[in-house]
C-alpha positions in Angstrom: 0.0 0.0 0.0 1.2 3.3 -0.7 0.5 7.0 0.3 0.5 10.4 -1.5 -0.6 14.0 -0.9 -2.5 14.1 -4.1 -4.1 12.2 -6.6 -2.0 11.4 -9.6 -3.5 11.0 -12.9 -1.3 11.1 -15.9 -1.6 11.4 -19.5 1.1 11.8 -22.0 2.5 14.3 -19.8 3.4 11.4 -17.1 0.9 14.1 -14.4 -3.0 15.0 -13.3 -5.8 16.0 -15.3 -9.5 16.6 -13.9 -12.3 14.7 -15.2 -13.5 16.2 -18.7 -17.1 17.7 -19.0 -17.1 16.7 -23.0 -16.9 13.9 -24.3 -13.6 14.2 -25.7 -10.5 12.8 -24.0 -8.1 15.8 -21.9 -4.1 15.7 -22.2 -3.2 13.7 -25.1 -1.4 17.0 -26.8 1.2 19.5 -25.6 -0.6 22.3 -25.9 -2.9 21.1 -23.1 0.0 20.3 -20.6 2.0 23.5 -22.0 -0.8 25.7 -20.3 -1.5 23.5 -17.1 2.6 23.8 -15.8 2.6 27.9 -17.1 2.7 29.0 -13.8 5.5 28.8 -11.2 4.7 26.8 -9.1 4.6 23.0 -9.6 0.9 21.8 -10.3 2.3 18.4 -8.3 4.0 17.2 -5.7 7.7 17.3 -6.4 8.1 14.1 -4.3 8.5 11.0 -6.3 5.8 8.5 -6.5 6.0 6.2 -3.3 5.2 3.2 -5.5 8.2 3.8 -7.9 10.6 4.4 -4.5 9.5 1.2 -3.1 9.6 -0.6 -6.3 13.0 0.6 -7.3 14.7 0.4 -3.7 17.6 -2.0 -3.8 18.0 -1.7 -7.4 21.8 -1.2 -7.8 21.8 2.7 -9.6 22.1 2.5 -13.5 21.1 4.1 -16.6 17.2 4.8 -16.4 14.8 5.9 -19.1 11.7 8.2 -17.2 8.6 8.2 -20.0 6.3 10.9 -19.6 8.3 12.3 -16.8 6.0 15.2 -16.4 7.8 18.5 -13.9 10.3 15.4 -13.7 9.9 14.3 -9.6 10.4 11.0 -10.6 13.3 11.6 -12.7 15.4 14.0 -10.0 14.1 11.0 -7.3 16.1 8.3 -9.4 19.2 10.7 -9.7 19.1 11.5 -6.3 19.9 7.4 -5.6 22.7 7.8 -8.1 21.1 6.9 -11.3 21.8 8.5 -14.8 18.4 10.0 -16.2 16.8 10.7 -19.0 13.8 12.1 -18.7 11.4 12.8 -21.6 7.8 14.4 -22.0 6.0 16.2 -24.6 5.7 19.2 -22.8 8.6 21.9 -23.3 7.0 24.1 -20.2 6.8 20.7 -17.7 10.7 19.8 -19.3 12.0 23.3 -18.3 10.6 23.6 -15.1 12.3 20.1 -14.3 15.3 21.1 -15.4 15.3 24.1 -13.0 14.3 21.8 -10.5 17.4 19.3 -11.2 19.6 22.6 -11.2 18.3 23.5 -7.1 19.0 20.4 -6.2 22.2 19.6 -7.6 21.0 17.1 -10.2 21.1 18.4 -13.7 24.3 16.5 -14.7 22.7 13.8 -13.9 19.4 13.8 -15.5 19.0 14.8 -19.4 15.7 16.2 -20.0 14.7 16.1 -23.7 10.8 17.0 -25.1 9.5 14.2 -27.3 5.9 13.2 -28.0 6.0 9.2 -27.0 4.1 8.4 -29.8 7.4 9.2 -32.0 9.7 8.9 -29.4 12.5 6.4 -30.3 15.2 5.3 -27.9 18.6 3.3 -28.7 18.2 -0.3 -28.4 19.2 -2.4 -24.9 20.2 0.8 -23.5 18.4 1.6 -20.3 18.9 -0.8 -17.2 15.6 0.4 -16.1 12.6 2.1 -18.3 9.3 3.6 -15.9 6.4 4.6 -17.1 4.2 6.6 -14.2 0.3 7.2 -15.2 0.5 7.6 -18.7 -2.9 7.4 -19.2 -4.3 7.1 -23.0 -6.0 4.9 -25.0 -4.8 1.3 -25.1 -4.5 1.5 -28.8 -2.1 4.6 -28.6 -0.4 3.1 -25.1 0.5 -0.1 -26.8 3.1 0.8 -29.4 4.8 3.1 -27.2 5.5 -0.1 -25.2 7.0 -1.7 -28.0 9.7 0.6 -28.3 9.9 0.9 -25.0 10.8 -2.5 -24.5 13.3 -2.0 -26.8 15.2 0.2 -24.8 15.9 -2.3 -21.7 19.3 -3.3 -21.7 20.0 -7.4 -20.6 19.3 -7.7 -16.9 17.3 -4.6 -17.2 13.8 -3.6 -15.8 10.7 -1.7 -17.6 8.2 -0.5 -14.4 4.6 0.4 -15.6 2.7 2.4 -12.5 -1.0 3.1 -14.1 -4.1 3.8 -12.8 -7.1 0.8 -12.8 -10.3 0.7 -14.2 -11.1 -0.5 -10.9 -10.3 2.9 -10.1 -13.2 4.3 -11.9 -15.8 2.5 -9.7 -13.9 2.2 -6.3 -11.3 4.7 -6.0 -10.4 8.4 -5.7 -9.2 10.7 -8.6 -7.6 9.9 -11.9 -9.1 9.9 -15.1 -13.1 9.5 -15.3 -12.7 8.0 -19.1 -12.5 4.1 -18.5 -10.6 4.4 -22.2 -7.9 6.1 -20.3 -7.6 3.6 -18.1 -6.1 -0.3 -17.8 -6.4 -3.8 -16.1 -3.2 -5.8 -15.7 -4.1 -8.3 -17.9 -4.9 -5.4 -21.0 -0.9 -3.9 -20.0 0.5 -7.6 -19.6 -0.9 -8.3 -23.1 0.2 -5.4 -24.4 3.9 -5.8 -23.3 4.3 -8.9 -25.5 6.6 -12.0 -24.4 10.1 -10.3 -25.1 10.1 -9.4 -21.1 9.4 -11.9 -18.3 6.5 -10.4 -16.0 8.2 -11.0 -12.4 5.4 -8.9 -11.1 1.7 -7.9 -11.9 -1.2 -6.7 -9.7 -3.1 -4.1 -8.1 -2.1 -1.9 -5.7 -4.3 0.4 -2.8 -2.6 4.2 -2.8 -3.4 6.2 0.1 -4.1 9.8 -0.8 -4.5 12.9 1.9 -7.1 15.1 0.3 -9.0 18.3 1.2 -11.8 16.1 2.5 -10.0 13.4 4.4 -8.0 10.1 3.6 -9.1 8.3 0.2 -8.2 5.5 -1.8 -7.1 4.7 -5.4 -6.6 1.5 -7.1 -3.2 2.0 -9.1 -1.5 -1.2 -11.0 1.9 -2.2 -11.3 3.7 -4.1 -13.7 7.5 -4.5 -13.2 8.9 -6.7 -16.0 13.0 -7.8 -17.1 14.7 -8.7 -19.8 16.7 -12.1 -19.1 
């Protein structure tokens, strides 16, 4: 079980969005997170997601690959345990705000921040010893190429870490997106991944999550996957 301050819910940009009153999906272009991280301050916690720390702990530090890294909390986190970052998300504003971010805290040799839309994005092959992806909510359809290259990028021995929000969490939980085609079931990601990684773990998780009106729950899943 893990906690958080706030509810997480992450398109392309790897952060929140609110429920949509159209029917049309929120976040899945730029412009839309360009004009949510516009002001100073960060729209999110810069804390790290407690479900990546606790997944990544004893992980001897690497090279790591941060998708949709958002204002980049989980990118400076990884650093901060003496990984080499690169941190990439289709949102320039989100990208330079995490860079300043790295640069207070000491980080920005070690984290490379580059502004990429995933749906082009293209890594070198076997590079990364570990690839996250942290609620990148979009359809499946769009979600599941992204994962093939992704895959691509895990080096031998490495690790590929999918944090997502549930459908579960539609009915059940608290917060993220309120569009069940923006959101996933294990067996849907697993599926998705293919057979070139071995799943070593796959399930649901319970996040705890302090809001305004008390403690609430949201049903994340986790998918943490290596190559051999």
């Amino acid at each position: 079980m893990h906690t958080e301050f706030a509810p997480d819910v992450c398109p392309l940009s790897g952060q929140q969005t609110p429920a949509s009153a159209t029917t049309e999906l929120p976040g899945l272009e730029a412009n839309y997170w360009d004009r949510r991280y516009a002001g100073k301050e960060f729209v999110w916690t810069t804390d790290a997601n407690p479900c990546l720390i606790e997944e990544v702990a004893g992980m001897p530090p690497g090279t790591a690959l941060d998708m949709a890294a958002g204002e980049g909390r989980n990118a400076l986190w990884l650093a901060s345990q003496g990984w080499l970052v690169r941190a990439v998300d289709f949102s320039a504003v989100a990208m330079e705000k995490a860079r300043h971010l790295a640069e207070r805290r000491g980080l920005d040799r070690q984290v490379a921040f580059d502004t990429a839309d995933l749906r082009q994005f293209e890594s070198p092959a076997e590079t990364f010893n570990l690839v996250t992806f942290v609620y990148l909510q979009m359809p499946l359809g769009e979600l599941t190429p992204i994962l093939k290259r992704a895959i691509k990028a895990v080096a031998p021995r490495g690790t590929l870490l999918f944090i997502a929000h549930d459908l579960e969490n539609l009915t059940r939980g608290f917060g993220g997106p309120q569009h069940p085609e923006m959101l996933y079931t294990v067996p849907e990601v697993i599926d998705a991944l293919g057979d070139e990684l071995v799943i070593d773990k796959a399930g649901q998780v319970e996040r705890r999550i302090k809001a305004a009106d008390g403690e609430k729950v949201a049903i994340d899943l986790v998918i943490r996957a290596k190559r051999a």
